[in-house]
N, CA and C atoms as a LAMMPS dump frame, in Angstrom:
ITEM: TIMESTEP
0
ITEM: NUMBER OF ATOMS
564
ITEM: BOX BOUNDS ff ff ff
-5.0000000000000000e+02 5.0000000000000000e+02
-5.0000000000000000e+02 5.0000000000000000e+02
-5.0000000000000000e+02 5.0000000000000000e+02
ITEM: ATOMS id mol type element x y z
1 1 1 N 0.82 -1.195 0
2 1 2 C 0 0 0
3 1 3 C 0.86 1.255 0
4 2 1 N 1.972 1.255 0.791
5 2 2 C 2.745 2.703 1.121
6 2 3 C 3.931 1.976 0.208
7 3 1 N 4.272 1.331 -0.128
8 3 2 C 5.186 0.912 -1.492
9 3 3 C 6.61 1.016 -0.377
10 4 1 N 6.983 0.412 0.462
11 4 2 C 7.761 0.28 1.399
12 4 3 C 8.716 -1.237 1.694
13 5 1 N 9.343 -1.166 2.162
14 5 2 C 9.669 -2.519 2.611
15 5 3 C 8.847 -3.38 3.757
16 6 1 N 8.929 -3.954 4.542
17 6 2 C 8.01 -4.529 5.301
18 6 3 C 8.673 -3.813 6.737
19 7 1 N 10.179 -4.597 6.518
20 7 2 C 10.739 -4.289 7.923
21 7 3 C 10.726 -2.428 8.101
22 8 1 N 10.144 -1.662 7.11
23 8 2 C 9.481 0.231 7.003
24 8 3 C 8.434 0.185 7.908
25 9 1 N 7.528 -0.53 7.492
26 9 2 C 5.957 -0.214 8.17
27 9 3 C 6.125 -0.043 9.371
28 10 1 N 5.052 1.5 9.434
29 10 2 C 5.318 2.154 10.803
30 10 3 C 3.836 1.55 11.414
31 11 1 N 3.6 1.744 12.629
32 11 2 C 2.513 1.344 13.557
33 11 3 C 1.044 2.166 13.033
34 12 1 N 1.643 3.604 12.641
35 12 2 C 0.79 4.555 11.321
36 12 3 C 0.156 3.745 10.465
37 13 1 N 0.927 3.413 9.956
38 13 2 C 1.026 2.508 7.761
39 13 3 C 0.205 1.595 8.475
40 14 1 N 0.275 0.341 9.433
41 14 2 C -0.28 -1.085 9.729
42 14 3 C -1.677 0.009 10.179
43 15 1 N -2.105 0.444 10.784
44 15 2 C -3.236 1.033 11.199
45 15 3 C -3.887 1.505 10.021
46 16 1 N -2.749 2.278 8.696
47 16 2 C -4.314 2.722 7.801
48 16 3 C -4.122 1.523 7.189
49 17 1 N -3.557 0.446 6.514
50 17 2 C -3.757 -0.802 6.072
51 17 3 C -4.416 -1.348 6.381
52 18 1 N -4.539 -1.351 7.846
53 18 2 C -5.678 -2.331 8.431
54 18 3 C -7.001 -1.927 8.027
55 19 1 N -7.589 -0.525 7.94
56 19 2 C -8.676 0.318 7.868
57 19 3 C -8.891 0.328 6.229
58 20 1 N -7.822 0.29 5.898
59 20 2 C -8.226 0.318 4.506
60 20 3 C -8.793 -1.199 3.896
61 21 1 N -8.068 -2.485 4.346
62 21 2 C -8.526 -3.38 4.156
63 21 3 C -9.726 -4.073 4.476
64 22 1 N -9.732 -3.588 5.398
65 22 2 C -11.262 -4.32 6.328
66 22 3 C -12.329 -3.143 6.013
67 23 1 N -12.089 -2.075 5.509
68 23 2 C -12.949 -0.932 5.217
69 23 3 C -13.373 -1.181 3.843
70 24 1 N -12.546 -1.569 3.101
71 24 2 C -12.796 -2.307 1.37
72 24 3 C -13.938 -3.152 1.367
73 25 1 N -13.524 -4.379 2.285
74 25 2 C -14.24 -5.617 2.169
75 25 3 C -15.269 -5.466 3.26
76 26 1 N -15.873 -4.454 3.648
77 26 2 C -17.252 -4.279 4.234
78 26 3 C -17.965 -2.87 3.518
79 27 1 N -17.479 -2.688 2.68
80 27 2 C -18.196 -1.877 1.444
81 27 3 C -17.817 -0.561 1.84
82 28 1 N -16.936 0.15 2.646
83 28 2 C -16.681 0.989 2.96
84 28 3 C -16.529 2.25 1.748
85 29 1 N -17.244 3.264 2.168
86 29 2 C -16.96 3.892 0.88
87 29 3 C -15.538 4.909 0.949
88 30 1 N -15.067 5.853 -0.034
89 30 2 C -14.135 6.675 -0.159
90 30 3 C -14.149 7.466 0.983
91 31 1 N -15.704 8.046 1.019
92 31 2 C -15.771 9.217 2.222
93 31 3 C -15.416 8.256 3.649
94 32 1 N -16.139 7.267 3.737
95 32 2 C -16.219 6.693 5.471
96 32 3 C -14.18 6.311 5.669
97 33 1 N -13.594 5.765 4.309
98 33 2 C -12.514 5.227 4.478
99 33 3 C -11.711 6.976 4.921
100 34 1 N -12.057 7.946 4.085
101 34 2 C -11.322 9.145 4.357
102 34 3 C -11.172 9.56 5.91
103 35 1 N -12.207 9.417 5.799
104 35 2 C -12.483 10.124 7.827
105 35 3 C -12.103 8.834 8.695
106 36 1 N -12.29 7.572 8.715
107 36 2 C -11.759 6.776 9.314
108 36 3 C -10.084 7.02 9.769
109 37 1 N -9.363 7.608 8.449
110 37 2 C -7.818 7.269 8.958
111 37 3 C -7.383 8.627 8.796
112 38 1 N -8.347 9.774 7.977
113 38 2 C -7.628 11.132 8.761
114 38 3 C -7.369 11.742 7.451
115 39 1 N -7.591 11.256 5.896
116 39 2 C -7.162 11.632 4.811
117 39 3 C -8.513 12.22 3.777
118 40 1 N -7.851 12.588 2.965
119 40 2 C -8.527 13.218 1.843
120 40 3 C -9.657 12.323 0.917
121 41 1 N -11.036 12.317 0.849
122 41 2 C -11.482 11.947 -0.366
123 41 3 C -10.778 11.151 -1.36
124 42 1 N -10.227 11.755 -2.233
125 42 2 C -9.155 11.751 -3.037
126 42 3 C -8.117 10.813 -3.024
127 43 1 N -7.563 10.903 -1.909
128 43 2 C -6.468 9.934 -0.822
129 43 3 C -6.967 8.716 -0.91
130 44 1 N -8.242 8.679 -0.267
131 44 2 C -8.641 7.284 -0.255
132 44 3 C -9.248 6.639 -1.196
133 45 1 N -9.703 7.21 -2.612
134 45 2 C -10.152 6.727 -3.344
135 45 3 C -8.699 6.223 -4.135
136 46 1 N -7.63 6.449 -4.502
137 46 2 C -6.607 6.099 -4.479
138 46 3 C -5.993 4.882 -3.709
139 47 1 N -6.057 4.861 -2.368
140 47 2 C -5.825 3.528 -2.014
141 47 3 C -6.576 2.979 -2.297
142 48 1 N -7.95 3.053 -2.247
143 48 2 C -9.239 1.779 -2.999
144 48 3 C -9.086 1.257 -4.046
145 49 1 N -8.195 2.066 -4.797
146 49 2 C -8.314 1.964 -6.439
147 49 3 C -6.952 1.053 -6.546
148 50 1 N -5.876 1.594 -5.841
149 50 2 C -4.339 0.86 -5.599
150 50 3 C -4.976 -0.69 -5.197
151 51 1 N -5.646 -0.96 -4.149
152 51 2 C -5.742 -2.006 -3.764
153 51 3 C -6.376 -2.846 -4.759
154 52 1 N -7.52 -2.615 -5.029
155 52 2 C -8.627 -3.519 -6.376
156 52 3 C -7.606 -4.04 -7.289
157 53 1 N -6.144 -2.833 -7.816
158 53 2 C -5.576 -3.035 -8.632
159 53 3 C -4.594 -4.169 -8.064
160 54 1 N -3.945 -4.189 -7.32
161 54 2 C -2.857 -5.174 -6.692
162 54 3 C -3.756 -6.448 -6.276
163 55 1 N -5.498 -6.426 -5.607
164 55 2 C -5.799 -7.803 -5.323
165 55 3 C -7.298 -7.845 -6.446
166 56 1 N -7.179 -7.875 -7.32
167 56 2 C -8.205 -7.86 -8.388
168 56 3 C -9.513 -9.078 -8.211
169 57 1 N -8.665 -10.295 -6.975
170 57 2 C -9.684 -11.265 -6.903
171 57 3 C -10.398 -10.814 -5.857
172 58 1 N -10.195 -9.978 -5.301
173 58 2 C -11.533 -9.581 -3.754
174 58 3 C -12.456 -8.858 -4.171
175 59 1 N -12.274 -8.19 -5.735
176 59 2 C -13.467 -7.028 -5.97
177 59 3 C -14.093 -8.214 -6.731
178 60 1 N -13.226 -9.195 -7.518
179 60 2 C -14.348 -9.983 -7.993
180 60 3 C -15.154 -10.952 -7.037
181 61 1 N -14.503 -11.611 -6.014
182 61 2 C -15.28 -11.969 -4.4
183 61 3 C -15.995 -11.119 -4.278
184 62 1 N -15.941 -10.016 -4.295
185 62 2 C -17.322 -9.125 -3.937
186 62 3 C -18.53 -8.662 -4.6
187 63 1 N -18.364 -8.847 -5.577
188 63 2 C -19.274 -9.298 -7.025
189 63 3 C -19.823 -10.41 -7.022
190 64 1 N -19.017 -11.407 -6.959
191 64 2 C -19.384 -12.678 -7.194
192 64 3 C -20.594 -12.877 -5.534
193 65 1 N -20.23 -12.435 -4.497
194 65 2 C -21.448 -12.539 -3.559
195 65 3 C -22.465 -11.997 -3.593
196 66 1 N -22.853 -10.57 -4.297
197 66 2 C -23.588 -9.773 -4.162
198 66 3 C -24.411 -10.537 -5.487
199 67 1 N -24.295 -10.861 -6.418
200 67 2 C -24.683 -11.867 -7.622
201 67 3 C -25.357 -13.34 -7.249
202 68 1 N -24.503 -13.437 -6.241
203 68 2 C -25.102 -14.762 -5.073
204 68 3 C -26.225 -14.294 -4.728
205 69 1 N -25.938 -13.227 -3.081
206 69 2 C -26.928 -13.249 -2.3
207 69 3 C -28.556 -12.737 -3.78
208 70 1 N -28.497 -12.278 -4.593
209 70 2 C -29.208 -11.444 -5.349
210 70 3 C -30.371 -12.747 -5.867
211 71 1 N -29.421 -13.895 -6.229
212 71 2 C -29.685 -14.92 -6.905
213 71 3 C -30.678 -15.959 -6.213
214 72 1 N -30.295 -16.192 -5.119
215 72 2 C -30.117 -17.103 -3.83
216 72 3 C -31.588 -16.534 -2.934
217 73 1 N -30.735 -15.634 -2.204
218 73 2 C -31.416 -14.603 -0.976
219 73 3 C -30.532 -15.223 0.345
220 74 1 N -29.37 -15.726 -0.113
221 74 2 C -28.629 -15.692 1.262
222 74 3 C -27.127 -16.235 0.87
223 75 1 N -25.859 -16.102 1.671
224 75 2 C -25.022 -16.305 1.809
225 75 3 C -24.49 -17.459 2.887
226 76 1 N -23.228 -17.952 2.785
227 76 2 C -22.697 -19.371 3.622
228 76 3 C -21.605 -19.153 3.651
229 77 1 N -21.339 -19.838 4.757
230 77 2 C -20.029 -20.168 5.646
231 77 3 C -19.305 -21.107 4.461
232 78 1 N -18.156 -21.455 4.648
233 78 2 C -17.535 -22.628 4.595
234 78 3 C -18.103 -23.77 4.87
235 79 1 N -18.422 -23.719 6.248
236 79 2 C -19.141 -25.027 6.628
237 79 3 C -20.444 -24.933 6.678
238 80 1 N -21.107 -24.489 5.731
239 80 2 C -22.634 -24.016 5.02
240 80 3 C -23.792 -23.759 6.16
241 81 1 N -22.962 -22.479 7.459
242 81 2 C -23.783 -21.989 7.888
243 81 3 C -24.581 -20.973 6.962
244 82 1 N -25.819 -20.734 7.009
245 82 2 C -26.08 -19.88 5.794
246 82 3 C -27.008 -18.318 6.932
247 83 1 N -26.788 -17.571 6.138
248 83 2 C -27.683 -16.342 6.823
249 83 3 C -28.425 -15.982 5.692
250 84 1 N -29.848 -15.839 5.912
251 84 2 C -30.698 -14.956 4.426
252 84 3 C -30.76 -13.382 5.216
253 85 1 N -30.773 -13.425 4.04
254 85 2 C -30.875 -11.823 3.643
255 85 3 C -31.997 -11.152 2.266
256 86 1 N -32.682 -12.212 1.9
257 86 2 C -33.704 -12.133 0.859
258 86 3 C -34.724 -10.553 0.928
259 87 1 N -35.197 -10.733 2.68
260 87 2 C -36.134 -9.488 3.033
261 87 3 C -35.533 -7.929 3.136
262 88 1 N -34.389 -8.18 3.773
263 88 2 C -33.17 -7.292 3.408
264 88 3 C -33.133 -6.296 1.758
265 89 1 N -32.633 -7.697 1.247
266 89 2 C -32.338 -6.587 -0.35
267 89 3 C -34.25 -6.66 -0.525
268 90 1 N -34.963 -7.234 -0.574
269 90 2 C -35.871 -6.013 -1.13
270 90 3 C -36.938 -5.276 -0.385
271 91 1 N -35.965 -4.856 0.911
272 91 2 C -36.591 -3.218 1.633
273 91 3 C -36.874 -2.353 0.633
274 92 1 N -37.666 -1.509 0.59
275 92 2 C -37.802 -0.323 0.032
276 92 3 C -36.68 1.348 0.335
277 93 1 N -35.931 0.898 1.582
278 93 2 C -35.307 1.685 2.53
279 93 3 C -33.831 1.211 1.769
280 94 1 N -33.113 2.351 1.088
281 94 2 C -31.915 2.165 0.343
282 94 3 C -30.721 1.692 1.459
283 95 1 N -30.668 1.964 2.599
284 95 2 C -29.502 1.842 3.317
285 95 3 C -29.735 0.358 3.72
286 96 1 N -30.793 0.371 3.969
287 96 2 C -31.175 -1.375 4.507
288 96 3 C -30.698 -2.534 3.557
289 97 1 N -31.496 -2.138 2.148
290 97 2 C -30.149 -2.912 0.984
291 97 3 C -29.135 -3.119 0.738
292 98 1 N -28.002 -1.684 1.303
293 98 2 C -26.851 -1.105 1.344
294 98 3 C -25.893 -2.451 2.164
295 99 1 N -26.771 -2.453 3.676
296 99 2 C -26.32 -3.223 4.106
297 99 3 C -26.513 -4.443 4.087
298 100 1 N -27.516 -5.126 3.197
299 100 2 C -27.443 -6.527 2.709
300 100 3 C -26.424 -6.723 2.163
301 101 1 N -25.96 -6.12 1.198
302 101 2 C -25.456 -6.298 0.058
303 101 3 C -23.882 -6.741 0.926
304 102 1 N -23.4 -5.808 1.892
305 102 2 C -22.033 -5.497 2.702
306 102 3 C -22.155 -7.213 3.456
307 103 1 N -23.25 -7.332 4.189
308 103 2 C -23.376 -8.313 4.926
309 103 3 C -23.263 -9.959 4.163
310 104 1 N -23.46 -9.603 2.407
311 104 2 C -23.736 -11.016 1.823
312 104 3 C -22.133 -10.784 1.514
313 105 1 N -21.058 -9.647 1.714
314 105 2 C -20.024 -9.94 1.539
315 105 3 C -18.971 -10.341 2.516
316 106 1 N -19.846 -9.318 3.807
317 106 2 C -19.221 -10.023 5.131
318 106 3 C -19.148 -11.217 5.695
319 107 1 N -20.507 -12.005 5.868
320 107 2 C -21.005 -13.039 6.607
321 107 3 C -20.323 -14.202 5.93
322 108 1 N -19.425 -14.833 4.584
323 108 2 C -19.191 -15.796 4.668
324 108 3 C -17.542 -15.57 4.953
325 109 1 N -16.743 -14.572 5.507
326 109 2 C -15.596 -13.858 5.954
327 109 3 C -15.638 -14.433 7.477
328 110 1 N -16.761 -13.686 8.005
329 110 2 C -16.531 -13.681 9.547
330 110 3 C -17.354 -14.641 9.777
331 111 1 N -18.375 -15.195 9.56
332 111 2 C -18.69 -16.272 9.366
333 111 3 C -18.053 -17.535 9.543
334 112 1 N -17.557 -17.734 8.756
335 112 2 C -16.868 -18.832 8.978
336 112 3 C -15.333 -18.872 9.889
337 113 1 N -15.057 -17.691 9.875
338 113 2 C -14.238 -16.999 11.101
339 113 3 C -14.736 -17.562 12.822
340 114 1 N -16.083 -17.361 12.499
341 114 2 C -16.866 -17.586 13.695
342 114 3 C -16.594 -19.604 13.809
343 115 1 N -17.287 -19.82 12.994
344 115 2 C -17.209 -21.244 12.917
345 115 3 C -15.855 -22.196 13.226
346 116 1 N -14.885 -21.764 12.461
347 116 2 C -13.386 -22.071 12.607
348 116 3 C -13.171 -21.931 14.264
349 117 1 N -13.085 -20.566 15.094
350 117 2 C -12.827 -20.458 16.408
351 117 3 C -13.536 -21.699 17.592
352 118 1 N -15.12 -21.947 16.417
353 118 2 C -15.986 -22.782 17.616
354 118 3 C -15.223 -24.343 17.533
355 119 1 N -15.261 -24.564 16.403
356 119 2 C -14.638 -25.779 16.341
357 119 3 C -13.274 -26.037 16.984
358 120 1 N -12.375 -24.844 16.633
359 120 2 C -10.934 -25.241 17.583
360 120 3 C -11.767 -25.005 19.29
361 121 1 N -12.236 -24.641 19.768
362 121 2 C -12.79 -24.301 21.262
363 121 3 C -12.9 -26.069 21.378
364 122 1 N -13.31 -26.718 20.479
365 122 2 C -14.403 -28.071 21.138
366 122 3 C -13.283 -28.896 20.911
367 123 1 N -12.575 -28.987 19.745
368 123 2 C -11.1 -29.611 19.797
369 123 3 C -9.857 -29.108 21.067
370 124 1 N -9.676 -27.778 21.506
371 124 2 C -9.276 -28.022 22.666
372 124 3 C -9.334 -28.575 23.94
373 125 1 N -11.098 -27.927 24.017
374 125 2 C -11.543 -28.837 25.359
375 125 3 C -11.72 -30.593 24.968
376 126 1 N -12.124 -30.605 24.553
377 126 2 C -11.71 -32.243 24.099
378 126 3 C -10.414 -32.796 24.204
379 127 1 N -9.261 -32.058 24.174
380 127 2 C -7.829 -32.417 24.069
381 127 3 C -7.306 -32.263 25.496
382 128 1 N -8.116 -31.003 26.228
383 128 2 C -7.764 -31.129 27.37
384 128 3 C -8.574 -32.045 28.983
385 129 1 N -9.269 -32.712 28.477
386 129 2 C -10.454 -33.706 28.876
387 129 3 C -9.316 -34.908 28.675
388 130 1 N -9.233 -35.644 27.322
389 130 2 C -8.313 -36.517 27.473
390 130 3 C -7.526 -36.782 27.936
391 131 1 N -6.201 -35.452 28.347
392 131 2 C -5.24 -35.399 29.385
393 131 3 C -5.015 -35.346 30.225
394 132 1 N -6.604 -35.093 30.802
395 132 2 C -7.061 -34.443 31.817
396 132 3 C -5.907 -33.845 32.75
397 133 1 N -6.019 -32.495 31.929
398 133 2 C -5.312 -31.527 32.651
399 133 3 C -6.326 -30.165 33.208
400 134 1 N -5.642 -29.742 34.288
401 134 2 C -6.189 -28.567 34.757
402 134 3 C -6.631 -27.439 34.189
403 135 1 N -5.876 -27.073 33.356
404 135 2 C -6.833 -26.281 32.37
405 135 3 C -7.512 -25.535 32.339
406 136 1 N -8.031 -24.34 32.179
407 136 2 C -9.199 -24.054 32.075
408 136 3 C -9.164 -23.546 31.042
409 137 1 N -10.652 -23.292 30.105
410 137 2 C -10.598 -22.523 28.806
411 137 3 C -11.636 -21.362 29.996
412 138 1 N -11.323 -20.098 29.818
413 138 2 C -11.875 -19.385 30.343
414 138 3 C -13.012 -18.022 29.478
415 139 1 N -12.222 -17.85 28.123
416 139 2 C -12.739 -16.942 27.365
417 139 3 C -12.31 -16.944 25.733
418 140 1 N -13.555 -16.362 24.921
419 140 2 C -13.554 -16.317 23.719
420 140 3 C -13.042 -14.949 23.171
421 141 1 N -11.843 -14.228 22.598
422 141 2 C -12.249 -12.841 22.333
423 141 3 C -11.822 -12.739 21.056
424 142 1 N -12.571 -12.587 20.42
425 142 2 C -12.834 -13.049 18.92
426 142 3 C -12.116 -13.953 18.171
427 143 1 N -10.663 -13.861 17.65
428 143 2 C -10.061 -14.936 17.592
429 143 3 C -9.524 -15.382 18.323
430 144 1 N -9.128 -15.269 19.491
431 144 2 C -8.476 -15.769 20.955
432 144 3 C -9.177 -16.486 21.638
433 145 1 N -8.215 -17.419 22.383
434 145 2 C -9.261 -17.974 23.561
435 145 3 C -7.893 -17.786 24.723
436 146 1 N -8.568 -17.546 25.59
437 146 2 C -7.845 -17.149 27.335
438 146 3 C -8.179 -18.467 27.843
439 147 1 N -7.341 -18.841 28.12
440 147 2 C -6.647 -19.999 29.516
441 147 3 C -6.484 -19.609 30.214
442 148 1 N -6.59 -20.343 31.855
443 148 2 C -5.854 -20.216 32.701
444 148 3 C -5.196 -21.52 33.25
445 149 1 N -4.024 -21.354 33.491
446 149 2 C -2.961 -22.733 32.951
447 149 3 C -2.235 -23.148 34.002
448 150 1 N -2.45 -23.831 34.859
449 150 2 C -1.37 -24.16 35.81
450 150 3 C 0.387 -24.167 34.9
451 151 1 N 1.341 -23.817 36.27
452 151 2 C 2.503 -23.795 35.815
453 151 3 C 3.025 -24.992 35.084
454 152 1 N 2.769 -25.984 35.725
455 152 2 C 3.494 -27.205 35.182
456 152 3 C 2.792 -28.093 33.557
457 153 1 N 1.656 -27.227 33.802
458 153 2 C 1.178 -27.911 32.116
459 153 3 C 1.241 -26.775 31.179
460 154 1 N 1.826 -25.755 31.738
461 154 2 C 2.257 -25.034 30.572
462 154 3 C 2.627 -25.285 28.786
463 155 1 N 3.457 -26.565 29.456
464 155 2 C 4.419 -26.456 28.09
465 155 3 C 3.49 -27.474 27.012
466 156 1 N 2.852 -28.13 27.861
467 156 2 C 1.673 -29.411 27.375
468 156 3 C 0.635 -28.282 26.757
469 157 1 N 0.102 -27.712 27.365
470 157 2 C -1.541 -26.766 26.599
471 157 3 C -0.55 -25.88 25.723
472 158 1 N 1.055 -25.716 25.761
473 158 2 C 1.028 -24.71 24.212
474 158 3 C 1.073 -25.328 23.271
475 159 1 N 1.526 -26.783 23.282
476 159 2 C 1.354 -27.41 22.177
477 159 3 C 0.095 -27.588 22.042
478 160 1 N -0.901 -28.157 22.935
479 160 2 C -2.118 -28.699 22.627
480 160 3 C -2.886 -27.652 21.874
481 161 1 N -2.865 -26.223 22.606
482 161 2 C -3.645 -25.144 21.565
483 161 3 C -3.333 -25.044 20.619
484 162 1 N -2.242 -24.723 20.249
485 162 2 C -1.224 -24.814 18.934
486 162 3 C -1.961 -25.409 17.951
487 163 1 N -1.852 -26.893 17.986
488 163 2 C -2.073 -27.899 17.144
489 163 3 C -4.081 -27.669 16.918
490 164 1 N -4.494 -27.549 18.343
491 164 2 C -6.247 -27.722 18.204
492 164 3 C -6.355 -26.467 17.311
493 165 1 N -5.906 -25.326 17.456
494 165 2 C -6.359 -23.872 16.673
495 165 3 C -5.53 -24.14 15.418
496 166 1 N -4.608 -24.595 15.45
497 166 2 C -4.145 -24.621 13.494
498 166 3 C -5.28 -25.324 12.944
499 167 1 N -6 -26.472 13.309
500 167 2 C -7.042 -27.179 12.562
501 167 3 C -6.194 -27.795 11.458
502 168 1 N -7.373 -28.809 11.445
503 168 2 C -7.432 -29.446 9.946
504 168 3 C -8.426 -28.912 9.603
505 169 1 N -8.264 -27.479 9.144
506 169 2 C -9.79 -26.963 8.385
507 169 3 C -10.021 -26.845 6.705
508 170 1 N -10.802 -26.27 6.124
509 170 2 C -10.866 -26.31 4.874
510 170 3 C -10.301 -25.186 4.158
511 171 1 N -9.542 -23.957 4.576
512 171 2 C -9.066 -23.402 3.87
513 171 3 C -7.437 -24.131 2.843
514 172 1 N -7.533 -22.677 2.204
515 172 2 C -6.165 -23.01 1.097
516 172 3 C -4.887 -22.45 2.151
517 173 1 N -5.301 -21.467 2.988
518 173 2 C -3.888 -20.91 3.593
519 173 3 C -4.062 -21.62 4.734
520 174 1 N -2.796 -21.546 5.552
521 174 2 C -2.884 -22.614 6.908
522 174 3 C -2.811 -21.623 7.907
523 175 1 N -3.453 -21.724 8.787
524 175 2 C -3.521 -20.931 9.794
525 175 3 C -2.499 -20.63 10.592
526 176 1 N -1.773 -19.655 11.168
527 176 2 C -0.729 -19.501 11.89
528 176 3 C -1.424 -19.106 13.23
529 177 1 N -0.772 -19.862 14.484
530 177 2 C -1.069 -19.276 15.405
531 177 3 C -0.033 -18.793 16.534
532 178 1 N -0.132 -17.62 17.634
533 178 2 C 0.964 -16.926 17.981
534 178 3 C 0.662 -16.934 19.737
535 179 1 N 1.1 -18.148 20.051
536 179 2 C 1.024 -18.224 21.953
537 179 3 C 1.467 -17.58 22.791
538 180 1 N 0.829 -16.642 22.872
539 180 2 C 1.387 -15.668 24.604
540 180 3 C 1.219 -16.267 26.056
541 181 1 N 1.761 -16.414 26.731
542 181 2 C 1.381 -16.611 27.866
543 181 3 C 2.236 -15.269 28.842
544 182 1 N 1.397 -15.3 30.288
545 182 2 C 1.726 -14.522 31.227
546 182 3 C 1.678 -14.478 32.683
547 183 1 N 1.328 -14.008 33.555
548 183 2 C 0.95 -13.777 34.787
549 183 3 C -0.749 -13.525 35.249
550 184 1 N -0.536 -12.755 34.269
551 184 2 C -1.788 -12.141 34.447
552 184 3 C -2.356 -12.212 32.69
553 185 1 N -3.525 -11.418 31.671
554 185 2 C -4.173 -11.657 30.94
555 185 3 C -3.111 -10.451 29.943
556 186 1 N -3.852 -9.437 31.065
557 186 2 C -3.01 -7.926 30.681
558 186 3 C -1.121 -8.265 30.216
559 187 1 N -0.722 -9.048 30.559
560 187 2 C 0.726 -9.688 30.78
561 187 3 C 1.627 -10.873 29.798
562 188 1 N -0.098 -10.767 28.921
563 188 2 C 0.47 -12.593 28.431
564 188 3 C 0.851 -11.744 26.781
């Protein structure tokens, strides 16, 4: 996006990247992306336009759903949770469509985002049942899950999460996952 090296990107650059990306792929327009990160109209229609150009398959993903939900009247997960949205697109109320349309591009994203997290949750606790270790799974925060871990099975639940959250799932990319631990939550 800022045409940089990697080991460049400032904490700035990763913040409007982030906004710009996740602002793209929830239909974000020029104006909302402008005021989101502090720039010009102009500015951001430029990165919108930079980006479409460098990932040409997400504007067609985003076509290709809105052609779906249109077709259909609903969108799916991976693992064919489905959400309709049929009554949605034909409100009479333009914004209400607005956001069908965002949502038939969101929902099989986070969606199955959602799904992926539940399934590693039931493969951990399942993994930690078998070992029966102390354990606790304590919390969900969106892609995270919080433990609280006795000292001595530490080194046992980082592998075990490790392995339960990489999954054997159905995507093409493999999931990376990044184990903190700490004292406290604030700490890990």
């Amino acid at each position: 996006m800022f045409g940089v090296e990697p080991k460049d990107v400032t904490k700035d650059m990763r913040r409007k990247a982030k906004a710009v990306n996740f602002g793209i792929v929830y239909g974000q327009s020029r104006y909302g992306l402008a005021k989101s990160i502090g720039i010009s109209n102009d500015e951001a229609q430029l990165f919108i336009d930079k980006y479409f150009e460098h990932y040409p398959k997400v504007k067609q993903y985003m076509t290709d759903k809105i052609m779906f939900v249109n077709e259909h009247g609903y969108v799916e997960t991976i693992m064919g949770r489905k959400r309709y949205l049929a009554a949605e697109l034909m409100s009479p109320n333009y914004q209400i469509r607005e956001f069908a349309q965002r949502a038939a591009i969101n929902q099989p994203l986070q969606g199955t985002a959602a799904d992926l997290i539940k399934l590693a949750m039931i493969e951990v606790q399942n993994k930690l049942e078998e070992k029966n270790l102390k354990t606790k799974m304590i919390m969900q925060v969106h892609d995270e899950l919080v433990f609280e871990v006795p000292k001595d099975e530490l080194e046992t639940v980082k592998e075990l999460v490790k392995s339960a959250m990489e999954l054997n799932q159905p995507l093409k990319v493999p999931l990376e996952l990044d184990v903190q631990y700490g004292p406290t939550w604030k700490e890990g």
